[in-house]
C-alpha positions as CSV (number, residue, x, y, z in Angstrom):
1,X,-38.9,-8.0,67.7
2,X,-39.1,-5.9,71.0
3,X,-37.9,-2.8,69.2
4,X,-40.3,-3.0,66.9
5,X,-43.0,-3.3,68.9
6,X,-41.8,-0.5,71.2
7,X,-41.3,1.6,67.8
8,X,-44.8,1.4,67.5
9,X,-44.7,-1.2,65.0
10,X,-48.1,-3.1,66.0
11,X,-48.3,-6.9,67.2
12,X,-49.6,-7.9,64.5
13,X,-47.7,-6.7,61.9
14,X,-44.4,-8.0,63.6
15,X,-46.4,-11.4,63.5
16,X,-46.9,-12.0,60.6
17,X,-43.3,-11.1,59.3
18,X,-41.9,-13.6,61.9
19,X,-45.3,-16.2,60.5
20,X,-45.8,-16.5,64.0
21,X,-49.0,-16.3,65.9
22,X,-49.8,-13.0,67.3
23,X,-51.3,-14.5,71.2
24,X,-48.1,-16.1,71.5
25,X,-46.0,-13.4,70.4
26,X,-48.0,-11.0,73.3
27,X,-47.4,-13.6,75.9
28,X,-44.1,-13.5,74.9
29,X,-43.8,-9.9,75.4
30,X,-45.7,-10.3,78.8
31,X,-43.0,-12.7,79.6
32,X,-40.4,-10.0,78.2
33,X,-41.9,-7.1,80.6
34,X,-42.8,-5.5,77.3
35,X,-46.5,-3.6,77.5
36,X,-47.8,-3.8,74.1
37,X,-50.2,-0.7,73.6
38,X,-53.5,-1.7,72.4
39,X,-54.8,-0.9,69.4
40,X,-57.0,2.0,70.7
41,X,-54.0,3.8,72.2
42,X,-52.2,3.6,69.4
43,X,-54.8,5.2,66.9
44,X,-56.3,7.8,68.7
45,X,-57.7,9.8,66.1
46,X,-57.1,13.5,65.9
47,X,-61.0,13.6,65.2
48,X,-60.9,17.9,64.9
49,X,-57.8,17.5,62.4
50,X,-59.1,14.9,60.7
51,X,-62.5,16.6,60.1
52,X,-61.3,19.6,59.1
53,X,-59.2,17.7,56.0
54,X,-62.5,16.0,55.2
55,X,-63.8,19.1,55.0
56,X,-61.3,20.7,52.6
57,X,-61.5,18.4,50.0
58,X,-59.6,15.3,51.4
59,X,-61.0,11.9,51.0
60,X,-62.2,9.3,53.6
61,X,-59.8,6.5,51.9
62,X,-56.9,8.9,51.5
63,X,-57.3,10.4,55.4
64,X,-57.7,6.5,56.2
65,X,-54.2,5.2,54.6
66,X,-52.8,8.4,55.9
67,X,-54.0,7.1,59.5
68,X,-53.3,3.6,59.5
69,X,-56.6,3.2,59.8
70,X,-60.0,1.9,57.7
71,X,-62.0,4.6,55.8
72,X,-64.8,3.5,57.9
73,X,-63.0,4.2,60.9
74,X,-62.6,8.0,59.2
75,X,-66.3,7.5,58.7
76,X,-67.0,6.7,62.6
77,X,-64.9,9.2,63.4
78,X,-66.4,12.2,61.3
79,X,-69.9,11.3,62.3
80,X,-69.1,11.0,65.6
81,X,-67.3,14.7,66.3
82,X,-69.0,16.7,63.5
83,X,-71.0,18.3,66.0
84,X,-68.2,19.1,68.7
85,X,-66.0,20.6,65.6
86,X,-68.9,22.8,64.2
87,X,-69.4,24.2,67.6
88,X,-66.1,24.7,67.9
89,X,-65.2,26.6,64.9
90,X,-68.7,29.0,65.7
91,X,-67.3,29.6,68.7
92,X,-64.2,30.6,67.7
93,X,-65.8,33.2,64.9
C-alpha cells in the first residue's frame, strides 16, 4: 500500500481496492512517515498544453480522461488561462 501511494497511485484509489476507509488509511500513512501529496499537487494542470489541444481539435472529455481529471476541471482550467496563453502566443509572433 505505501508503494502505491508513493507511485502516485492516489489515497483514494488504494482505498477502495483494500474497502477500507480513506481517513484511516492517511492516518496510517501519517503513522508510516509517508506524506501523501494532496490532490492539488498531484494534478497540476499543464494549463498552456492543455489549451493548446483544446484548441486543435481535442475534446474537453477526452483532455479530461487523458488528465485524470473531470471535463469540468478542463473547463476551469481553459477559462481560467485563455487569456495568459493568447498573450503568450501574440507575443511570441
Amino acid at each position: 500500500m505505501v508503494a502505491r501511494v508513493r507511485a502516485g497511485e492516489s489515497l483514494d484509489a488504494v482505498a477502495r481496492s483494500l474497502h477500507k476507509c480513506r481517513r484511516n488509511l492517511a492516518r496510517t500513512m501519517l503513522e508510516l512517515g509517508v506524506v501523501v501529496p494532496t490532490t492539488h499537487q498531484r494534478k497540476k494542470l499543464r494549463a498552456f498544453e492543455i489549451i493548446a489541444r483544446y484548441n486543435g481539435g481535442e475534446s474537453q472529455r477526452t483532455l479530461a480522461r487523458e488528465y485524470g481529471v473531470t471535463h469540468v476541471a478542463i473547463n476551469h482550467t481553459i477559462r481560467i488561462h485563455r487569456d495568459a496563453y493568447k498573450a503568450e502566443v501574440e507575443d511570441a509572433l
